[in-house]
Chimera marker file (.cmm) of the C-alpha trace (Angstrom):
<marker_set name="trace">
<marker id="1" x="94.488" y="80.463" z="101.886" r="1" g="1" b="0" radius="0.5"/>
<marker id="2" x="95.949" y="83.850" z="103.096" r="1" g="1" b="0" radius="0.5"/>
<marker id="3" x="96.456" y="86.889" z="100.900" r="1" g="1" b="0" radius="0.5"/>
<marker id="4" x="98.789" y="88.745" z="103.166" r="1" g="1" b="0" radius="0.5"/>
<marker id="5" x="102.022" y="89.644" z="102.457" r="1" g="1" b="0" radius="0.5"/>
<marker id="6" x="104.468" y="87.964" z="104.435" r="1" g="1" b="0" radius="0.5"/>
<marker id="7" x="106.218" y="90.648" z="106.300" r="1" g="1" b="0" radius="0.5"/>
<marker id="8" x="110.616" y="90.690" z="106.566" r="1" g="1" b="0" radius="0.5"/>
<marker id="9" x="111.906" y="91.661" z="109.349" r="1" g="1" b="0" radius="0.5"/>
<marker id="10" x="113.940" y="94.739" z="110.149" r="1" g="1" b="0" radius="0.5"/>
<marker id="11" x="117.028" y="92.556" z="110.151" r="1" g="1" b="0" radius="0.5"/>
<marker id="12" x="117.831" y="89.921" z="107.242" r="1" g="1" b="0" radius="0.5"/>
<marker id="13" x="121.357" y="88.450" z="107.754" r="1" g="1" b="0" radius="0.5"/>
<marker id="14" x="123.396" y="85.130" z="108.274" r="1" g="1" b="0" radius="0.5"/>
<marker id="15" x="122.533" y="85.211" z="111.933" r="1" g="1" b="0" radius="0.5"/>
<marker id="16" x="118.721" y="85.967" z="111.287" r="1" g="1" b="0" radius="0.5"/>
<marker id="17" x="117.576" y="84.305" z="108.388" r="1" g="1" b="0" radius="0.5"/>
<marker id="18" x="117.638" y="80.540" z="109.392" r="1" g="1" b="0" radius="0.5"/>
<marker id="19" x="114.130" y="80.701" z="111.061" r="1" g="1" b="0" radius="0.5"/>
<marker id="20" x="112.803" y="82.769" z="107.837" r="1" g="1" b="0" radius="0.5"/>
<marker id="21" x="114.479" y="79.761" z="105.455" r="1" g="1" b="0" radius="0.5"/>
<marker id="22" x="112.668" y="77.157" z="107.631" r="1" g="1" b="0" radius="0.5"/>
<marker id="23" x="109.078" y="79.312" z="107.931" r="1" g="1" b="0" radius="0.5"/>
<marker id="24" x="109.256" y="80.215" z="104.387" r="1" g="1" b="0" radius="0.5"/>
<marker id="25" x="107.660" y="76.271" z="102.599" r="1" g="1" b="0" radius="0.5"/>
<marker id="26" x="104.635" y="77.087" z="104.607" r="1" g="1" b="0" radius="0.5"/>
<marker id="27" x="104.081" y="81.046" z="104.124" r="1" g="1" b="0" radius="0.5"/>
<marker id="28" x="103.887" y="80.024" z="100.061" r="1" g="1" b="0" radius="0.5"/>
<marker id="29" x="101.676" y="77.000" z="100.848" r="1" g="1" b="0" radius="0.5"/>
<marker id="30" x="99.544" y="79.810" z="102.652" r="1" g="1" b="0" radius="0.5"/>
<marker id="31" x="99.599" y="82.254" z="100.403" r="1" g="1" b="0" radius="0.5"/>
<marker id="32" x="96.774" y="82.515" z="97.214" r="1" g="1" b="0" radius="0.5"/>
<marker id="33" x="98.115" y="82.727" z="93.808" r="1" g="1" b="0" radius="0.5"/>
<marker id="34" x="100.665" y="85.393" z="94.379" r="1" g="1" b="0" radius="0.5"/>
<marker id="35" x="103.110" y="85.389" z="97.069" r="1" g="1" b="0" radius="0.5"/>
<marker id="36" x="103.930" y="88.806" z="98.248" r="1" g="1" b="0" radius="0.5"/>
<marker id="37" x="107.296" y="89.627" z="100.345" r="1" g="1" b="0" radius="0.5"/>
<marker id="38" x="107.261" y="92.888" z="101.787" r="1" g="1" b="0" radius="0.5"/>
<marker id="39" x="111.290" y="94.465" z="102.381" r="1" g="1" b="0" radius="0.5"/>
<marker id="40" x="109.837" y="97.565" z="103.699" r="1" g="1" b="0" radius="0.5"/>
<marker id="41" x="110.916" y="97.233" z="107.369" r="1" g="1" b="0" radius="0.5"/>
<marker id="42" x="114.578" y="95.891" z="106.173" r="1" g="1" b="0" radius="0.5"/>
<marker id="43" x="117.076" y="98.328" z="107.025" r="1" g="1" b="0" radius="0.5"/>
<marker id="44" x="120.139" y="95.727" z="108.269" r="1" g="1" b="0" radius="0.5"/>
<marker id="45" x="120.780" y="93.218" z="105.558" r="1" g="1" b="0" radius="0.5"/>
<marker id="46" x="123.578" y="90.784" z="103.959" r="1" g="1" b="0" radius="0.5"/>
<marker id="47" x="124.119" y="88.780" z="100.710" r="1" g="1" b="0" radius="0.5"/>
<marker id="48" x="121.833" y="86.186" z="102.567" r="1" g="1" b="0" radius="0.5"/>
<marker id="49" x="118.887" y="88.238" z="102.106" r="1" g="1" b="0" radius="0.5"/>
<marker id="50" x="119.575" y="88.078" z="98.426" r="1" g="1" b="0" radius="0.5"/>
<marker id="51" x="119.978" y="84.430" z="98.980" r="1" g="1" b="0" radius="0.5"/>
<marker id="52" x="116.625" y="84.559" z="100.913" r="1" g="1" b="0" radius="0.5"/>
<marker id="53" x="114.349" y="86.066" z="98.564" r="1" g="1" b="0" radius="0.5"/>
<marker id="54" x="116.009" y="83.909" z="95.581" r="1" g="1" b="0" radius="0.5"/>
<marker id="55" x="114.791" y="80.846" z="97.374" r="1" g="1" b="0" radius="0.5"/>
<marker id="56" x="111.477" y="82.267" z="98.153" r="1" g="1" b="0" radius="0.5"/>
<marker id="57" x="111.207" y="82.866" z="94.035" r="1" g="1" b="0" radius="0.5"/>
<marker id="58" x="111.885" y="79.017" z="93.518" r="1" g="1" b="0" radius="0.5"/>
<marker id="59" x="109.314" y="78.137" z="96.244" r="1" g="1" b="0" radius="0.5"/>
<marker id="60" x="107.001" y="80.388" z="95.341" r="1" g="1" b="0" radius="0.5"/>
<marker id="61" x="106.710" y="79.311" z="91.412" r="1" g="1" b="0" radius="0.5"/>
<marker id="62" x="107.491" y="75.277" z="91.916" r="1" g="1" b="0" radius="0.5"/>
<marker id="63" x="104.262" y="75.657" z="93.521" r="1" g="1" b="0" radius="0.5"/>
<marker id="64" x="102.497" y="77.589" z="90.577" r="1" g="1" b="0" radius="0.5"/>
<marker id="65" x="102.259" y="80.439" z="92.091" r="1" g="1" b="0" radius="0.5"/>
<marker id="66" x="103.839" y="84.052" z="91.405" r="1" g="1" b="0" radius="0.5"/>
<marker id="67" x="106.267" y="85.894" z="93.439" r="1" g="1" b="0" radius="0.5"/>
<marker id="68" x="106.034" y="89.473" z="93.965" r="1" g="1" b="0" radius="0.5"/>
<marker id="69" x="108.889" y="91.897" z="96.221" r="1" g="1" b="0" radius="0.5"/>
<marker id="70" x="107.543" y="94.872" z="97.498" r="1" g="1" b="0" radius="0.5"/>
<marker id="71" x="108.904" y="98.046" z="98.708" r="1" g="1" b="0" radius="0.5"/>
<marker id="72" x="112.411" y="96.676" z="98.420" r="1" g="1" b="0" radius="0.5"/>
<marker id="73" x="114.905" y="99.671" z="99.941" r="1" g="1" b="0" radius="0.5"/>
<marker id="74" x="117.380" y="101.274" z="97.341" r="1" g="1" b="0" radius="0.5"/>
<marker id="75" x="120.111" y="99.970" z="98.997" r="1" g="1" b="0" radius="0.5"/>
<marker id="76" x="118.782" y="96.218" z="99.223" r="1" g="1" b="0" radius="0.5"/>
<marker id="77" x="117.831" y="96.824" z="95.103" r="1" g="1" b="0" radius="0.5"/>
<marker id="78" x="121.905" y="98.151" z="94.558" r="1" g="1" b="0" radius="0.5"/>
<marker id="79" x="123.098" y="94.721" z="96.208" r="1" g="1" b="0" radius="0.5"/>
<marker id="80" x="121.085" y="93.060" z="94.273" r="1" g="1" b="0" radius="0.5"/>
<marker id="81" x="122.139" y="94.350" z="91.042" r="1" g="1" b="0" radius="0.5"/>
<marker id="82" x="125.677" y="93.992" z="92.203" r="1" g="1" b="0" radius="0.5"/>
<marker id="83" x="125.186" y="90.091" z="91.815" r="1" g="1" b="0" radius="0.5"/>
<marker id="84" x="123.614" y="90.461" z="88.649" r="1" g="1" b="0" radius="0.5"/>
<marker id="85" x="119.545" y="88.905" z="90.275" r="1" g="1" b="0" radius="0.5"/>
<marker id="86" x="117.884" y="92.675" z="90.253" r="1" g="1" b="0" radius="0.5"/>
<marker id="87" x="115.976" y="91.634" z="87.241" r="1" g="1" b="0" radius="0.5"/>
<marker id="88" x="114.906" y="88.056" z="89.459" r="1" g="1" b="0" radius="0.5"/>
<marker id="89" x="113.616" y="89.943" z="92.258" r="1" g="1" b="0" radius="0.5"/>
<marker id="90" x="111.830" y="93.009" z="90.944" r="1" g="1" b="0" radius="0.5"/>
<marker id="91" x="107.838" y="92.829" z="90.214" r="1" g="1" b="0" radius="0.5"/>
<marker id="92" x="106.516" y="92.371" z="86.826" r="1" g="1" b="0" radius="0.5"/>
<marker id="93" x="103.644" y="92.492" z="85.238" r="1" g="1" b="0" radius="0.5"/>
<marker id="94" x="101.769" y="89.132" z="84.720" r="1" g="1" b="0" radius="0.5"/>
<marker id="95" x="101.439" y="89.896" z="81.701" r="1" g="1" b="0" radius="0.5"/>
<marker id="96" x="104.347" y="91.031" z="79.667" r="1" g="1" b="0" radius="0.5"/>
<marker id="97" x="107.386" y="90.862" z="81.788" r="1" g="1" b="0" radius="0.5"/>
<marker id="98" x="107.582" y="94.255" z="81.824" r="1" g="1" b="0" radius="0.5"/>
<marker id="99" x="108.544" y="96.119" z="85.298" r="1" g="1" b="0" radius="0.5"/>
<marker id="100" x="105.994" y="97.552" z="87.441" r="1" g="1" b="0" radius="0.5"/>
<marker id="101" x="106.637" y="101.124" z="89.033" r="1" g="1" b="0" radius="0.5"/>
<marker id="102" x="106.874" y="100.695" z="92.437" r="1" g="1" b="0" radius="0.5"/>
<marker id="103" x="107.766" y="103.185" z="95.463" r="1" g="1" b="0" radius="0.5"/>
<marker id="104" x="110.877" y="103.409" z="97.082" r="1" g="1" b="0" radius="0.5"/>
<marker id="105" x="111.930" y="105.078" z="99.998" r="1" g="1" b="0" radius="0.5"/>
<marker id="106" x="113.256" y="108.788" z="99.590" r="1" g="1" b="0" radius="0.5"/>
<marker id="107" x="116.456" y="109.246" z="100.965" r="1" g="1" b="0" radius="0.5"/>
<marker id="108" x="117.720" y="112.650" z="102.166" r="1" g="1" b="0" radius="0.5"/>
<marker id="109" x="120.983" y="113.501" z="99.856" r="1" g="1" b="0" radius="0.5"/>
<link id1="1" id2="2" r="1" g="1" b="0" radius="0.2"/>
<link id1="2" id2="3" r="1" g="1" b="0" radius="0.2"/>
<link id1="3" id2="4" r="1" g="1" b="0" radius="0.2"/>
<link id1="4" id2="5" r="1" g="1" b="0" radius="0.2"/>
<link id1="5" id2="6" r="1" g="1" b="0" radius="0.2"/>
<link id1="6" id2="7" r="1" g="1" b="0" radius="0.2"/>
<link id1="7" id2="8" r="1" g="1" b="0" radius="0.2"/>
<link id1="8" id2="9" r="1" g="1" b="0" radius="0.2"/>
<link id1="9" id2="10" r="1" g="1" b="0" radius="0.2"/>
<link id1="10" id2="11" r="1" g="1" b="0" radius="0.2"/>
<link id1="11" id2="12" r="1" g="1" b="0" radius="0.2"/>
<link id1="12" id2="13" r="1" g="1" b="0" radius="0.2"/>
<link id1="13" id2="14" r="1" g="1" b="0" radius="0.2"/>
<link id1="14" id2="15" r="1" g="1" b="0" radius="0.2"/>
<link id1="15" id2="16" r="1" g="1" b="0" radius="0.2"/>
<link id1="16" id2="17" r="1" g="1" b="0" radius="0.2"/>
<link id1="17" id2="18" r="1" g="1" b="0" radius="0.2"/>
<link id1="18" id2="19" r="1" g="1" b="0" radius="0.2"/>
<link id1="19" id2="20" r="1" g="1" b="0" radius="0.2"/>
<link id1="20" id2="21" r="1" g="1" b="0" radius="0.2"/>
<link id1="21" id2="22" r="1" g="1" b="0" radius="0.2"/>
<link id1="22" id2="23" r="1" g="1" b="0" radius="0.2"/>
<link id1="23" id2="24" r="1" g="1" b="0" radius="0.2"/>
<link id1="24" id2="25" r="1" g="1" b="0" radius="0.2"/>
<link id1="25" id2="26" r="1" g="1" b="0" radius="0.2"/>
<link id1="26" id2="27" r="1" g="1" b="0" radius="0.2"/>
<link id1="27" id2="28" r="1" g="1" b="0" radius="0.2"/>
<link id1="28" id2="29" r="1" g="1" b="0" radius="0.2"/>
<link id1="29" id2="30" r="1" g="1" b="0" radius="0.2"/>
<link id1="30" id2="31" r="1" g="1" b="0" radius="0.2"/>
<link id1="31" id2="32" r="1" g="1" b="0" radius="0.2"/>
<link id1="32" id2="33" r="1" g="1" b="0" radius="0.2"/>
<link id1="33" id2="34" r="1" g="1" b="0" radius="0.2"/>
<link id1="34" id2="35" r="1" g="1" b="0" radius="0.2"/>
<link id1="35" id2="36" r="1" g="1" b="0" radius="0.2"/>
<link id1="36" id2="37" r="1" g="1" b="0" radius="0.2"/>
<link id1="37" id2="38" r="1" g="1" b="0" radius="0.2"/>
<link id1="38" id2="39" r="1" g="1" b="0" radius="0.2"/>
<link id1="39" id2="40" r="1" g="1" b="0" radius="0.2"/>
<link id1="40" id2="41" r="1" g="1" b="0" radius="0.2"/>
<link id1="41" id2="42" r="1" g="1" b="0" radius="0.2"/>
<link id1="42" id2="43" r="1" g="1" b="0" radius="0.2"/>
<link id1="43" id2="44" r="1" g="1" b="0" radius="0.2"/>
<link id1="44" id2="45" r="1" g="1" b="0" radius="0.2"/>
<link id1="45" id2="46" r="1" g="1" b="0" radius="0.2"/>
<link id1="46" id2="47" r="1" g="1" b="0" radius="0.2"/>
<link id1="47" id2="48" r="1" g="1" b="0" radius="0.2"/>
<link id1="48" id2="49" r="1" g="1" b="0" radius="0.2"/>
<link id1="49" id2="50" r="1" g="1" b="0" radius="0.2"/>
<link id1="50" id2="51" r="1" g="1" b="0" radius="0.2"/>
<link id1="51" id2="52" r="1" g="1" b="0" radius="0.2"/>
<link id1="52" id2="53" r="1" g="1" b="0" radius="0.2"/>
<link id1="53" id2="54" r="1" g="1" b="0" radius="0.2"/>
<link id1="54" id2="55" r="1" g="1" b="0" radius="0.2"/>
<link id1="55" id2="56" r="1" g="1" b="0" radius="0.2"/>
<link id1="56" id2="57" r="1" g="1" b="0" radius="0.2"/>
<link id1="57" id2="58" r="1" g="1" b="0" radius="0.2"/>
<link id1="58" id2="59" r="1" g="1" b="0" radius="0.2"/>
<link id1="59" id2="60" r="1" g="1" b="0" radius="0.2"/>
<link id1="60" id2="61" r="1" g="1" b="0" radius="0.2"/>
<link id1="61" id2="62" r="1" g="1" b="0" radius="0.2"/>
<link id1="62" id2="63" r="1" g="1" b="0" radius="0.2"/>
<link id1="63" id2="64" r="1" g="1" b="0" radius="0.2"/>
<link id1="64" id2="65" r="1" g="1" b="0" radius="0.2"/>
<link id1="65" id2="66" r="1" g="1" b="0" radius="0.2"/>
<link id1="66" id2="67" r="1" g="1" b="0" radius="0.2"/>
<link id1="67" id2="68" r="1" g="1" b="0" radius="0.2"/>
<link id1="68" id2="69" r="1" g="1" b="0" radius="0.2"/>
<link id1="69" id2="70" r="1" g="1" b="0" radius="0.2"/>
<link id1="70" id2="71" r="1" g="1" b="0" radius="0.2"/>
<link id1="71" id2="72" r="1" g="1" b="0" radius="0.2"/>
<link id1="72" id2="73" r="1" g="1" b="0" radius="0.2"/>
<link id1="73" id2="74" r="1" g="1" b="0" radius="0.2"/>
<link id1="74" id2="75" r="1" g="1" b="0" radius="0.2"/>
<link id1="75" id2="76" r="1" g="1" b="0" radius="0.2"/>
<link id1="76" id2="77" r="1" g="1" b="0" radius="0.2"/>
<link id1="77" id2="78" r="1" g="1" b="0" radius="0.2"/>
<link id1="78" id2="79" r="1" g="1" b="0" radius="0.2"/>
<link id1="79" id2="80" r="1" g="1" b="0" radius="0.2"/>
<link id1="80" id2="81" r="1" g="1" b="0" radius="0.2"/>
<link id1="81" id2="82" r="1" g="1" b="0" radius="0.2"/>
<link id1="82" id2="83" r="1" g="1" b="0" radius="0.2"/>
<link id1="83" id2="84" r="1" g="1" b="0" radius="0.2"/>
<link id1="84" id2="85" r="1" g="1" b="0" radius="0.2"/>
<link id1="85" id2="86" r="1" g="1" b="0" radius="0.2"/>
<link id1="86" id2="87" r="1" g="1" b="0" radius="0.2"/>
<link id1="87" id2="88" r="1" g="1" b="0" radius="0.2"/>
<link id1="88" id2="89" r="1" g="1" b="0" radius="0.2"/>
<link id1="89" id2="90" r="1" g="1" b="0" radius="0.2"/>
<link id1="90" id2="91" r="1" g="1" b="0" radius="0.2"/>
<link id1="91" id2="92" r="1" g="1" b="0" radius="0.2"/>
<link id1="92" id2="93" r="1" g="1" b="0" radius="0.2"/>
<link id1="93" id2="94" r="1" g="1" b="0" radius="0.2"/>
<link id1="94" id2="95" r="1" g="1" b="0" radius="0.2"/>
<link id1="95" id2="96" r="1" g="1" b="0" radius="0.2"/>
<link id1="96" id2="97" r="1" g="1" b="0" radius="0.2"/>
<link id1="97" id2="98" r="1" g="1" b="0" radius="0.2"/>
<link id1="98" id2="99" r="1" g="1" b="0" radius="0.2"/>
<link id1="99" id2="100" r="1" g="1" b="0" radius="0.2"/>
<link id1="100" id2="101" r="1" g="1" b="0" radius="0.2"/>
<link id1="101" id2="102" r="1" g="1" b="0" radius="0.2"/>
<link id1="102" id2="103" r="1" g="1" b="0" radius="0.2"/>
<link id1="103" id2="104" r="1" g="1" b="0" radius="0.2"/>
<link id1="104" id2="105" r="1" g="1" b="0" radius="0.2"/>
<link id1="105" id2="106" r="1" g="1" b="0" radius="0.2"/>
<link id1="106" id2="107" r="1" g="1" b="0" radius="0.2"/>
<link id1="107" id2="108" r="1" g="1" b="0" radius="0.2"/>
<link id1="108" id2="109" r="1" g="1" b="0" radius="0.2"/>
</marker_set>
């Protein structure tokens, strides 16, 4: 078993994401006990990439295992909250539930 964090690419929409959704039942059964997804290269996304990561989260814990998003960008975080899953996607501590700071990327105002 891997403890890498399975990288997204720099582009997560409708046209993109199929071959992630297909990869994604054997990057969990890979992965140790926590399954790390790492948005830091996303700069192009859509409500699929919400979708995405959502699924990932059901994989990732049907198979007893924890799911953890990392360097999510703002933007990606404000769609997110939009649909009301900001709460599903953002790491927390094992455990309390609270949030865990994490970095994001500065952007110039």
């Amino acid at each position: 078993m891997s403890a890498y964090p399975v990288r997204l690419p720099a582009i997560v929409t409708l046209h993109t994401c199929a071959i992630l959704i297909a990869a994604l039942p054997k990057m969990v059964a890979d992965a140790d006990t926590v399954v790390q997804f790492d948005a830091a290269a996303v700069c192009r996304f859509d409500s699929v990439a919400i979708s995405l990561l959502l699924h990932a989260r059901r994989l990732t814990e049907a198979s007893g295992r924890r799911f953890e998003l990392l360097s999510a960008p703002a933007d990606f975080l404000d769609l997110a909250s939009l649909y009301g899953v900001e709460d599903l996607l953002l790491p927390t501590s094992p455990q309390g539930g609270e949030r865990l700071p994490f970095s994001l990327p500065m952007r110039d105002a």
